[in-house]
N, C-alpha and C positions, 0 to 999 in steps of 0.2 A: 512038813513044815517049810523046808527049802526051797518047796515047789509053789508054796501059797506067794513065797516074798518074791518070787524070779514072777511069779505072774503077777505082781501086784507094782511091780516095778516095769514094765512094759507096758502095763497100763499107762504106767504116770508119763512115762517119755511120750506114749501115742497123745496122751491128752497135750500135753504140753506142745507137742509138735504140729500139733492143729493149732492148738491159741496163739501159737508163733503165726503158723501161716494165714490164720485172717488178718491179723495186726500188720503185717509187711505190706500191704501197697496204699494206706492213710497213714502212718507211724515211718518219718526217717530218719535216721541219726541228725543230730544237731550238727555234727560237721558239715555233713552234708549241703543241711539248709543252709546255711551262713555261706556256703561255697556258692550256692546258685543266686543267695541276694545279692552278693557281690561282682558276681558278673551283670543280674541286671542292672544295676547299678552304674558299673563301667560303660554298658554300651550304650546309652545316650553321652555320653562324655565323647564314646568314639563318631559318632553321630554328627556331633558338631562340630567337630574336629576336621571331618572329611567334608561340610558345607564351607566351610571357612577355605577362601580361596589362596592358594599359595602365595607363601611371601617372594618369589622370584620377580626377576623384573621383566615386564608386559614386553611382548615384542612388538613394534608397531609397523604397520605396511602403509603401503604409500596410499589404500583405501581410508584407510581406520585416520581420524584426525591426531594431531597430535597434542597432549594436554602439558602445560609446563609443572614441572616440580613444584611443589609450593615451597616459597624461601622460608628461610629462618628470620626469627622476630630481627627485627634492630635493635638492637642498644641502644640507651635515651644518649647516650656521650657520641654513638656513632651517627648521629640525625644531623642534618648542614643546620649550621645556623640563620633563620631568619634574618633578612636585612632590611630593615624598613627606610625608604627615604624618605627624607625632610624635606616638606615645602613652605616657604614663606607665606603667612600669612597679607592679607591687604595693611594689616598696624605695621608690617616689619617691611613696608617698599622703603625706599631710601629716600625718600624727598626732604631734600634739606629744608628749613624755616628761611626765610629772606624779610626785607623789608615789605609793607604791605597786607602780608599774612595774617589774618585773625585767628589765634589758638583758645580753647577752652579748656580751664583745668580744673579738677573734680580731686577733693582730697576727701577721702569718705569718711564721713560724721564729723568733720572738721571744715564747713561751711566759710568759716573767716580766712581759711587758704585757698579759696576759690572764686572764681571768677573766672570772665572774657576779658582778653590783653590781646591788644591790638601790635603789634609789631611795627617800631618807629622807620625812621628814614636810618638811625643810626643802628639799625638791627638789636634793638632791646627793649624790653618789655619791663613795666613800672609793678615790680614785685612789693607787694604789703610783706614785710619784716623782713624783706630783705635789700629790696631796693633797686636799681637798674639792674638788669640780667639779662645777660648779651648771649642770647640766642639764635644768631645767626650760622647759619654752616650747620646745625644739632638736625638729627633728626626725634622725630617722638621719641623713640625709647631712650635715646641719649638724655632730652631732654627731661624724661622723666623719674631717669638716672640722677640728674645733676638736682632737681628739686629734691625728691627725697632725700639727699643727702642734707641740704640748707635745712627742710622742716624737723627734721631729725635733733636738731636741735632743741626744738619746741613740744616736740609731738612724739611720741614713743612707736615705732614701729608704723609710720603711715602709710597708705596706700593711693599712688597719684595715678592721675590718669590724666593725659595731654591728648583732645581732639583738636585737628583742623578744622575750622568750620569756615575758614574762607579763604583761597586760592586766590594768592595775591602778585606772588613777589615775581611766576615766571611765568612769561607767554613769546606769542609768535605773531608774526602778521601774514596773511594770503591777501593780495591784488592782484588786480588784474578780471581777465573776465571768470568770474564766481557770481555763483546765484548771492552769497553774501560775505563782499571783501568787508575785510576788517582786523581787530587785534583781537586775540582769541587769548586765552587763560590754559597755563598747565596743571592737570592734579599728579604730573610724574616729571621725573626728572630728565624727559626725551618721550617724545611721540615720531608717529610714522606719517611720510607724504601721503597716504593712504587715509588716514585720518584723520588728518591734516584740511584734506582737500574735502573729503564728506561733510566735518566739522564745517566747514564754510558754502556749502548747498552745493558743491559738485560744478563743474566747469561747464558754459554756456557755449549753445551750436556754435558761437564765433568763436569759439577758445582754441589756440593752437595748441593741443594736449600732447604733442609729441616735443615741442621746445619749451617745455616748463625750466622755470631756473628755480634751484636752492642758494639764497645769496649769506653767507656766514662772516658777519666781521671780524676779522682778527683782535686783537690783544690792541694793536694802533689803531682800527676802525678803519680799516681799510677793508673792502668786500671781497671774499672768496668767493667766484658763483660756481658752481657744479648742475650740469646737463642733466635732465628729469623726464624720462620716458614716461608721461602718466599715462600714455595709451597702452601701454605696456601691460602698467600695474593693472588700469580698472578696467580692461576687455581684453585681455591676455592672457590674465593672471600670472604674469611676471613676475615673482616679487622680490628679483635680485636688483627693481632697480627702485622697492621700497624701502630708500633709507632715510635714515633717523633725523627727525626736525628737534633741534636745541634751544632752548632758551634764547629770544633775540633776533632767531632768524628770520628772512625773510622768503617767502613762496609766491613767486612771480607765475601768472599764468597769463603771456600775452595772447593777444588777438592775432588771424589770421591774416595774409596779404589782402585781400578781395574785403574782408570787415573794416580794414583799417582806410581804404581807398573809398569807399562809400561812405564811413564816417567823417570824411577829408571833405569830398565834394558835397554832401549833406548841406551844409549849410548855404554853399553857392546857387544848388538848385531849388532849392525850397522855396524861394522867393520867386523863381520863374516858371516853378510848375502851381504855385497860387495864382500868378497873374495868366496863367495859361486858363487854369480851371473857371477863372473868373472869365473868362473871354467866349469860351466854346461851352458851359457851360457841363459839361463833362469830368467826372473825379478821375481821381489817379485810379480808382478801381471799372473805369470805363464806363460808368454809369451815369445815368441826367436825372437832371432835379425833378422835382412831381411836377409842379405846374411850366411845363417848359413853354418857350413861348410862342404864338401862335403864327404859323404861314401865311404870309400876305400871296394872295393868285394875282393873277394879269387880269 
């Protein structure tokens, strides 16, 4: 009987020890497997780790270019401030109002404060509801300072507008030799001998462009004159010696020696190179008349 259970018992371990050893190389501990998914797991981690190029700083040779840092943001407090400069408008020149002047004033949707008002001798203009208005010395915006205030009275919040429409009260004169002397009109409070002289067609071959005079009367009317290089300014381009023509002045552009000595004797020979011409039958341009007259022979 002791001998049936001892051999029936070395059976069961041999069987058993077989179904052990097919199961061991498809069958592993679960430890196990958890221990090798987590290495695969790590090693793409370490993978990328080792493409990613060190955070050290690049060492550069004098081959290799060199790239700058990139800066840090600025602060909207740390930015410079913008400075825009102011320029005058053409409404905002300073040309005072004078006698002479024709102004137009536009009061908008209020048609009975407006009109054309001509500027007197006595430098005032004939205001409806307000009456003489001594606008002389104003310029526009002053003067459209000074209305608004008067219609203010009448009108709630108005809005004026004062045009020039006619350049009266300053000018200058140029004589002398110019393609056209005359008295000329300012739309500013000073012009240039430059445009001055343009203004009147430019100085004639007889002009002496380097003795031009600036003549300025004083306060008693007595003449200042000042020395004017205009050969300077208009074929030079000098233009330290274009200065400022005022209200009043006058721009003298004489004739040369030789122009003025031929326009002297003009007159005296004119009458004996006519009776010349009539005698030989020959013009001052050396030439004879068509039907000249005919040679008597021997």
């Amino acid at each position: 009987m002791k001998l049936n259970i001892l051999v029936f018992t070395i059976m069961v371990s041999l069987i058993c020890s077989a179904a052990f050893a097919q199961t061991q190389p498809t069958d592993q501990p679960t430890g196990t497997q958890s221990a090798e998914t987590q290495s695969a797991e790590a090693q793409p981690s370490v993978q990328q780790a080792s493409e990613q190029p060190p955070a050290t700083t690049p060492v550069i040779t004098g081959d290799q270019p060199t790239t700058a840092a990139p800066e840090a943001p600025v602060a909207p407090a740390q930015l410079p401030a913008v400075v825009t400069a102011t320029t005058s408008s053409h409404d905002e020149v300073l040309y005072t109002l004078g006698p002479d002047d024709v102004i137009e004033i536009t009061v908008q949707r209020h048609p009975e404060f407006s009109g054309t008002f001509p500027i007197n001798q006595e430098g005032k203009i004939q205001y409806e509801f307000v009456g003489d208005l001594q606008v002389t010395g104003m310029t526009k915006k002053q003067l459209e300072e000074r209305l608004r205030q008067l219609i203010s009275r009448y009108v709630a919040n108005p809005v004026v507008n004062v045009t020039i429409t006619d350049y009266r009260s300053k000018f200058y004169f140029v004589i002398g030799d110019v393609g056209h002397p005359g008295k000329y009109y300012m739309r500013s409070e000073t012009t240039t001998v430059r445009d001055a002289i343009v203004e009147a067609g430019l100085p004639t071959l007889s002009a002496a462009i380097r003795k031009v005079q600036l003549i300025t009367p004083d306060k008693n009317g007595r003449p200042r004159k000042k020395a004017v290089n205009l050969y300077a300014i208009l074929y030079a381009g000098n233009l330290k010696h274009n200065i400022d023509v005022r209200p009043g002045d006058v721009l003298y552009i004489p004739s040369t020696v030789m122009a003025k000595v031929f326009r002297t004797i003009a007159p005296i020979t004119e009458p004996v190179t006519a009776a010349a011409e009539a005698q030989t039958g020959v013009t001052s341009l050396n030439t004879r008349p068509e039907n000249p007259r005919p040679r008597t022979g021997n």
